[in-house]
Structure formats: C-alpha cells, structure tokens
PASEBA-1860 file (N, C-alpha, C; in nm, 3 decimals):
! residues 82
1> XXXXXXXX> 0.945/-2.564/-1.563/0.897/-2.555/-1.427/0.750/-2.596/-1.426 ~ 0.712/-2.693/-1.341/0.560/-2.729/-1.318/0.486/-2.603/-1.277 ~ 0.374/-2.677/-1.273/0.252/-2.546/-1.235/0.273/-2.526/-1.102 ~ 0.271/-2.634/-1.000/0.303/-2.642/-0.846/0.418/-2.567/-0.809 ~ 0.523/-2.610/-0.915/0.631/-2.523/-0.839/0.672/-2.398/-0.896 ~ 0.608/-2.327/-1.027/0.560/-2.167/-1.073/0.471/-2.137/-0.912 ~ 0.377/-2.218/-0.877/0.278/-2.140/-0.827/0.399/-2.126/-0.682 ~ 0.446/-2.229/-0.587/0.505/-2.167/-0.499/0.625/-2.033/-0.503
9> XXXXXXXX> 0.700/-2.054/-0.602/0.767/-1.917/-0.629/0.711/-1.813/-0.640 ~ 0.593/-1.833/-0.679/0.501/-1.659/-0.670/0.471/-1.669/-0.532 ~ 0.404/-1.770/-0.510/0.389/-1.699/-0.291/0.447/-1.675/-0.264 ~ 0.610/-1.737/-0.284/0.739/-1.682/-0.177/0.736/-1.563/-0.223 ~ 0.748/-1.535/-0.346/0.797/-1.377/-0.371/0.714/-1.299/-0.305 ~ 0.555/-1.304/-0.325/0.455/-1.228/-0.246/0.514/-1.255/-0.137 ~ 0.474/-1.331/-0.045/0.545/-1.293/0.072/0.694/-1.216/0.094 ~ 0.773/-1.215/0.053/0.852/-1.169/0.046/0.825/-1.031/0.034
17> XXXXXXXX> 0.774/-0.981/-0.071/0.715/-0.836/-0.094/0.685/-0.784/0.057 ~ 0.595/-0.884/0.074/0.505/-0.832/0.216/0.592/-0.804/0.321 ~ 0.676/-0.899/0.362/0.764/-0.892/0.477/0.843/-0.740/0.462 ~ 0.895/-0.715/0.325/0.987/-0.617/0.290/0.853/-0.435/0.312 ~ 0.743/-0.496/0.282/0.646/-0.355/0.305/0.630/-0.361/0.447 ~ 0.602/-0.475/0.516/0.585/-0.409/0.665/0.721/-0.296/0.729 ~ 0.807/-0.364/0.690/0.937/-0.380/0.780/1.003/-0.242/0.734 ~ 0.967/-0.237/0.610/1.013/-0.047/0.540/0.916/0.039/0.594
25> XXXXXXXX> 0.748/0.032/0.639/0.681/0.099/0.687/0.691/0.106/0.807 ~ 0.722/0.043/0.887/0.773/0.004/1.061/0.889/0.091/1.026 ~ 0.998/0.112/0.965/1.113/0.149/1.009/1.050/0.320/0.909 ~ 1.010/0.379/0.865/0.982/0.508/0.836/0.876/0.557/0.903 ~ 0.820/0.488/1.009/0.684/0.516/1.146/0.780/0.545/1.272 ~ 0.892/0.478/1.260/0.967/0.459/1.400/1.079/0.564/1.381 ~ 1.096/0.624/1.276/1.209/0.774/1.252/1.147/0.839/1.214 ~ 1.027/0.905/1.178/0.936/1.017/1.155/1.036/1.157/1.091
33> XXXXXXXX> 1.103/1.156/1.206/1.208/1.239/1.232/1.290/1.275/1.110 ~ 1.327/1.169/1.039/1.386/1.178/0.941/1.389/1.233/0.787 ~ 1.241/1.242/0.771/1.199/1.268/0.676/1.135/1.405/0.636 ~ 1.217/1.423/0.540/1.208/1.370/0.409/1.377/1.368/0.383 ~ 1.383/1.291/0.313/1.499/1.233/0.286/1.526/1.279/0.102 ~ 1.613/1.358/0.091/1.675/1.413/-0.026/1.752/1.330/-0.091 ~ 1.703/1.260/-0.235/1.763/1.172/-0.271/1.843/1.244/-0.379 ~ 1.810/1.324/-0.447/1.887/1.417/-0.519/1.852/1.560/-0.515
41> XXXXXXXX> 1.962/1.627/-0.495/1.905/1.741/-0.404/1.845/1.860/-0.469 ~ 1.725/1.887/-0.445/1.635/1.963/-0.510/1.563/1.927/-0.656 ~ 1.568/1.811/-0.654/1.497/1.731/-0.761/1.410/1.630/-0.765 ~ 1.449/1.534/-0.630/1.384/1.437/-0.611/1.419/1.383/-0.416 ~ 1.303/1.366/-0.351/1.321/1.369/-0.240/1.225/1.255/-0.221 ~ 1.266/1.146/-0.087/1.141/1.058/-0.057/1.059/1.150/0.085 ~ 0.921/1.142/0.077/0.869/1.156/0.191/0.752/1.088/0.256 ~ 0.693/1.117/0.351/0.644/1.061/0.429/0.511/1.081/0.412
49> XXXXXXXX> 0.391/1.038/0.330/0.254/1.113/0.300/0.130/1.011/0.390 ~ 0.032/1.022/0.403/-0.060/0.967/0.417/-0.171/0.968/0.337 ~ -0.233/0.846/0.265/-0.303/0.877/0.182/-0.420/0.768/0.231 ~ -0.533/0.880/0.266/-0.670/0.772/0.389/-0.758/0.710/0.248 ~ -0.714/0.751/0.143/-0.826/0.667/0.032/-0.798/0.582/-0.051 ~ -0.819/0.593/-0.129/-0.766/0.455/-0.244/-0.672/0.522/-0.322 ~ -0.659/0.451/-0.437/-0.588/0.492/-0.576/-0.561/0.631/-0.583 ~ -0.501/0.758/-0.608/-0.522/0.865/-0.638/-0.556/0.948/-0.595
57> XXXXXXXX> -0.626/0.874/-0.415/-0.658/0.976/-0.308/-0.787/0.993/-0.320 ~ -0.890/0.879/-0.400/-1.005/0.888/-0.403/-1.082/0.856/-0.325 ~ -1.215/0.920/-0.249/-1.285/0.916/-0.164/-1.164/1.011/-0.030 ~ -1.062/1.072/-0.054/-0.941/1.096/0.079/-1.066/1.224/0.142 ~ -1.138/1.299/0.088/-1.179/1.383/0.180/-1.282/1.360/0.295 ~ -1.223/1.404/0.384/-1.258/1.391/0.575/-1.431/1.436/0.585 ~ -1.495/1.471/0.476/-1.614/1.511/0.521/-1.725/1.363/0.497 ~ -1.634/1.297/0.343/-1.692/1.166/0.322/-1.697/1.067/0.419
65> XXXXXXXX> -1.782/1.060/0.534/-1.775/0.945/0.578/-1.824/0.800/0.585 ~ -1.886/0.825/0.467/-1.959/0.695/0.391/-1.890/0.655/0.277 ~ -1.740/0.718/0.255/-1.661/0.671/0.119/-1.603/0.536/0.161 ~ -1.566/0.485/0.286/-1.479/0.367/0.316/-1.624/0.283/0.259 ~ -1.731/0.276/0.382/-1.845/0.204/0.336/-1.863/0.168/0.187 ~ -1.894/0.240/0.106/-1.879/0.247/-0.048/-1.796/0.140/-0.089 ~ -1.685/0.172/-0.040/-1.535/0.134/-0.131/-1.560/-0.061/-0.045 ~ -1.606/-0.034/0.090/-1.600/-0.203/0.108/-1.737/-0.271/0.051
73> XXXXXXXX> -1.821/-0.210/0.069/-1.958/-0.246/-0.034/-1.916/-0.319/-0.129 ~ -1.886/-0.226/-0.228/-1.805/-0.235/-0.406/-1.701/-0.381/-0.362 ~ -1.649/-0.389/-0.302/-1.525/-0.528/-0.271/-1.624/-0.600/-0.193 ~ -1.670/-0.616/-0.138/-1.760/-0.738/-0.119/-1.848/-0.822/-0.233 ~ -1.928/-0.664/-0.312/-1.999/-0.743/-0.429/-1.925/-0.771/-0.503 ~ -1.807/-0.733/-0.505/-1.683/-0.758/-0.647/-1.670/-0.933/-0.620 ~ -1.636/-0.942/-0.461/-1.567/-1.113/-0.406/-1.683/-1.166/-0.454 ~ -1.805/-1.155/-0.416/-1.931/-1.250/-0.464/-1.931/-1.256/-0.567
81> XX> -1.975/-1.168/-0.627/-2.002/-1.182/-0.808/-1.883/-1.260/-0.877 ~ -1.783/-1.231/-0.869/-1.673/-1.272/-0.908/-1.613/-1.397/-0.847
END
C-alpha cells in the first residue's frame, strides 16, 4: 500500500471514529433516562458521567477557574513550539 493511500485509510477511519462518537453521545444525551445500563448485573454497568477536565479529571474542580486557561495556554505553546 502507498503512502497516499495508508494515509487516506487512516482519515476515513478517523472520521469514521468521529461520526460513531458524535452519534453514540447524541443518542445517550437524548435518553438520559436510561441510564445506567447493566451490562452484567452487579458487576459491570455503563453510565452516564461528566468529566469537565482532562485526563483523570484533572483540573475537574469548580473552584479552579483558571484550570481551562492553563490547560489552553499549555496547547497553544505545545502547537507553536512543536
């Protein structure tokens, strides 16, 4: 497989990914209701969390309101430098 056509099979797939994350997050926003959903019962369940920070829930506490700032700071100098 060429480089051109490796490289389009990875966009499609990314996209693909993407289409499949909106469309699973749209449809678990639009049944709220539903959840949590017991996938094996009393062992393992999917649910519905919100997580306002990064990785691990870092920067997630509500008093930080200069953690987003931070976190886009840090990704801006990351895009430049890099």
């Amino acid at each position: 497989m060429s480089y051109v056509a490796a490289r389009q099979v990875g966009l499609m797939v990314a996209v693909l990914v993407l289409v499949l994350d909106v469309v699973s997050k749209g449809y678990v926003l639009a049944h709220r209701d539903l959840w949590p959903v017991s996938v094996v019962d009393g062992w393992l369940a999917v649910v519905l969390a919100w997580n306002r920070g990064m990785s691990f829930s870092l920067l997630n506490d509500p008093t930080l309101r200069w953690g987003p700032w931070v976190l886009g700071g840090v990704a801006v100098v990351a895009c430049v430098w890099f």
